[in-house]
N, C-alpha and C positions, 0 to 999 in steps of 0.2 A: 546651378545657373550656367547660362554657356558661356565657354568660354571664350569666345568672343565678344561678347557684350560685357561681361566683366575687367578683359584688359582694354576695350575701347574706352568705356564708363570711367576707367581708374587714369589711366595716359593718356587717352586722346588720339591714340594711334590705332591703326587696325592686327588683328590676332593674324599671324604669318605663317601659313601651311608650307614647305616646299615641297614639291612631288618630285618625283624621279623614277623613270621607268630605264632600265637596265639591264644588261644582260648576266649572266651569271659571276662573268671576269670582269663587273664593271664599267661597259661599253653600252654609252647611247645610241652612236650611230660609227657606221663604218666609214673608210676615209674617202667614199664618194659622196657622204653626206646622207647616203637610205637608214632610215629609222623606221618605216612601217612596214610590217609590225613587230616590234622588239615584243609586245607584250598579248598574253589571249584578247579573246572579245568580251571573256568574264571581266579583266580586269580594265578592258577599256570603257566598258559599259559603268562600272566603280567610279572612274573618272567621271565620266556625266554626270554623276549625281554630286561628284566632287563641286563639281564647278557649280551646281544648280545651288550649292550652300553656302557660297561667297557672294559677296557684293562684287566682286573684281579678280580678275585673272591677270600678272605681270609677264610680259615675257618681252625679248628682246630683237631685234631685227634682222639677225643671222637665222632665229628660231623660225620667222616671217616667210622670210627669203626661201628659205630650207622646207618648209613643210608648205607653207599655205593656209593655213589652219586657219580653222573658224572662229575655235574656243568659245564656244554655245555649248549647251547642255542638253543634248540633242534624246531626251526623254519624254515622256508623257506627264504635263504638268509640271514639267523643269522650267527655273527660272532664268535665266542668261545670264551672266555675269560681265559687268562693265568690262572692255577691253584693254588693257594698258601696254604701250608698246616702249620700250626705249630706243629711240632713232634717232643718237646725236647729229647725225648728218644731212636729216630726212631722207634715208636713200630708200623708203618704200615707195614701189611701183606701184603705178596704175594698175586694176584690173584683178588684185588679190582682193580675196574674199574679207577678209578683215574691215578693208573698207567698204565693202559693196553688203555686206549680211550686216542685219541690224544684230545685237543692241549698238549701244556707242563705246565708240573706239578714242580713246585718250591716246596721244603719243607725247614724248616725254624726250624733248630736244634742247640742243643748244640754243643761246638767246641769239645769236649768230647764225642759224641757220636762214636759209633764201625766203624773203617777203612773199616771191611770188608762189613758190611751192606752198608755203603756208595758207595763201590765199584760195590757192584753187582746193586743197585740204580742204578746209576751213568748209569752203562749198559742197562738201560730200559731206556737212555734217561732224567733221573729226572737232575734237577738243584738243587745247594744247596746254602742256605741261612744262615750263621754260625754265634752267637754269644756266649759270655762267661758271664755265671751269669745269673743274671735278664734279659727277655728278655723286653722291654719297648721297646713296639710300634711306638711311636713317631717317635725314630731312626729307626725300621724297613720303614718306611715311608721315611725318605730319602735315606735309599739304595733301594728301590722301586724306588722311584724320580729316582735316579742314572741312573736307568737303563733304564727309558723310560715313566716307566707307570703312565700316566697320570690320570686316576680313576680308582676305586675300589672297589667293595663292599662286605662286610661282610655277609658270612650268616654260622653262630654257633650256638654253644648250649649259655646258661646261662654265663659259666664262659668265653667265648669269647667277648660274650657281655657287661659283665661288664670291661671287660677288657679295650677293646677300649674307652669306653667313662669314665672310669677313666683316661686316658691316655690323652683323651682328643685330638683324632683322631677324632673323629666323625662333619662330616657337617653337614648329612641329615639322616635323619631317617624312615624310611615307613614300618610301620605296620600293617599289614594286623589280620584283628580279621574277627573269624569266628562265627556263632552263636552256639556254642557248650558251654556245661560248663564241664570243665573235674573233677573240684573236686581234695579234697586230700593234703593233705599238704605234701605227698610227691611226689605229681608232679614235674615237672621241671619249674621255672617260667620263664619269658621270660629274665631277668635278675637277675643273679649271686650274689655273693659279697659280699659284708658288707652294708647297706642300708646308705643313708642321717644321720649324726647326726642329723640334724632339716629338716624340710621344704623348710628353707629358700636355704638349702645347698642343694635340686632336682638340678637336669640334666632340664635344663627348655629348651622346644621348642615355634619355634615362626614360625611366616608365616603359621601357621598350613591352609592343604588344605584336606576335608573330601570329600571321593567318594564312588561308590560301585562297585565292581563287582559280577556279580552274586548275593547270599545269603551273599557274606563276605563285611566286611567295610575295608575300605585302608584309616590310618591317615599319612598324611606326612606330613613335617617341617623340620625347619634348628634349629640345636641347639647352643644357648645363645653362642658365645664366648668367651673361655675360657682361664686362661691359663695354662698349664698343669705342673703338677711337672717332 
């Protein structure tokens, strides 16, 4: 059965890809913020069909700002997947393709952010996702569940990343590394956060299945279950 439809069916929540495209030492983007292209067109082309398999793509506002992206499944016969943004601030700009390229675009704000921003949003069609305080994932995942969406995938910077799998959202993991070394300690790494106090405390994955596309390597796995605070 897929397995998405098995853990929606069972919890009520959607099945949680995280992707990550990186460089060989680790590094998403370098400390002007350039990321394309970290990864071949084999493996970008991988992605589209990623996205054409979910109901929803999550990503974050730095990610927005930073790239522009469409996050459509830009294939033949691809399906779009709903857009989800986190912008506690509403600081996305006019004039990014996120809001002007169909399908729909969800953002995912404080209940405090500006009436009138939301307003003119609102009018471009955006949907809104509102909490107060801390935002923790987990409960973003069941007003997702709520509403239909049955998987999901992740594609952010660092602090999105670590975000979700402290959270302890995450199923599956696939990582795409390319043979570059970007260098730098003020790169971006492919994870965020505050590190492991020990070893023993890693994010551990299992079922790991290694392939290639192109020049890049794709590691995926499901991660140890957890339980999350």
């Amino acid at each position: 059965l897929n397995e998405a439809y098995c853990k929606y069916i069972t919890q009520g929540i959607p099945f949680v890809t995280l992707k990550v495209a990186m460089t060989l030492d680790g590094k998403i983007a370098l400390p002007s913020g350039e990321s394309r292209w970290i990864t071949g067109e084999r493996s970008r082309k991988l992605v589209h069909h990623m996205r054409s398999s979910v109901d929803a793509v999550l990503t974050a506002i730095g990610t927005v700002r930073a790239d522009n992206p469409e996050l459509t499944a830009r294939i033949r016969g691809g399906k779009d997947p709903k857009r989800i943004v986190i912008d506690p601030f509403l600081e996305i700009p006019d004039g990014y393709k996120i809001l002007d390229v169909p399908p729909e675009t969800i953002i995912v704000t404080e209940r405090s952010a500006g009436d009138r921003r939301i307003e003119e949003l609102s009018d471009k069609g955006v949907k809104f996702i509102f909490y107060r305080g801390t935002l923790h994932l987990g409960r973003l995942m069941e007003r997702l569940g709520a509403m239909g969406i049955t998987s999901l995938m992740i594609e952010g910077g660092s602090s999105l990343t670590s975000h979700a799998l402290r959270d302890g959202i995450v199923d599956k993991v696939v990582f795409f590394i390319s043979p570059k070394i970007a260098g730098g300690k003020d790169s971006y790494p492919a994870v965020g956060g505050e590190s492991c106090g020990t070893l023993k405390d890693a994010y551990r994955i299992e079922d790991i299945r290694v392939k290639r596309r192109g020049e890049d390597i794709i590691i995926e796995g499901y991660t140890e279950r957890r339980h999350s605070g």
